[in-house]
N, C-alpha and C positions, 0 to 999 in steps of 0.2 A: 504494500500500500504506500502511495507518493505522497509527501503534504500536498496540496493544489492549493490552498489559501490560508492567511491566519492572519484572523479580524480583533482587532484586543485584546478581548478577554478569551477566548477559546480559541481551536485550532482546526480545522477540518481534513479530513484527509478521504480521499474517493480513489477509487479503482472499476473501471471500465469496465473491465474485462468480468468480474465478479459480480458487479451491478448493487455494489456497498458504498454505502461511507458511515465515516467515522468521526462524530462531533467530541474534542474534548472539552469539557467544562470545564473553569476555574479551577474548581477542589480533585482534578486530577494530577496527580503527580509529576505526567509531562516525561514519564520516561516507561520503558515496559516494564512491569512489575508480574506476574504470573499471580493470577489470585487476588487482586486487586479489588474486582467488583463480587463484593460479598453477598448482593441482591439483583433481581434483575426484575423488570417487570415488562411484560409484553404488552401494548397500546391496543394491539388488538384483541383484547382479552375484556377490555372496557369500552372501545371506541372502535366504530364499524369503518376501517381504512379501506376495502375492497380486499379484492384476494389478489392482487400483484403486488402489494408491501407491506412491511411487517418493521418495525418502528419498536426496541429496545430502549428502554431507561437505565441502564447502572447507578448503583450506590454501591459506597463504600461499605467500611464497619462501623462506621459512625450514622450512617442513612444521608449521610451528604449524596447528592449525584453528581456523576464524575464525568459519565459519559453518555451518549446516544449513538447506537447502530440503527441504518435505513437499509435496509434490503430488499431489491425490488424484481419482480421474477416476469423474464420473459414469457408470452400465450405461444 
């Protein structure tokens, strides 16, 4: 995964090829950590996005959120 942009407070990172990206928030670390994101909550579990993406929340161990995954699926 490439950075493609990084707007003040967070960083975005996208991949083509895969059909992701990757928002970090503030209260991310800002380097790979394995095991980072202690919660995950899926968007589409609460909020009806269609069935070609699916939209992640990560938190920390403190319930901060650190990051967001976009995953979007080719028909």
């Amino acid at each position: 995964m490439k950075s493609r942009s990084r707007k003040g407070r967070f960083t975005f990172y996208a991949n083509d090829d895969e059909n992701l990206a990757f928002i970090q928030l503030p209260a991310h670390p800002k380097k790979a950590q394995p095991g980072i994101a202690k919660k995950q909550l899926k968007l589409s579990e609460h909020v009806n996005l269609g069935r070609d993406i699916e939209i992640f929340l990560d938190f920390d161990k403190d319930e901060n959120p650190i990051s967001i995954e976009i995953l979007t699926y080719d028909e």
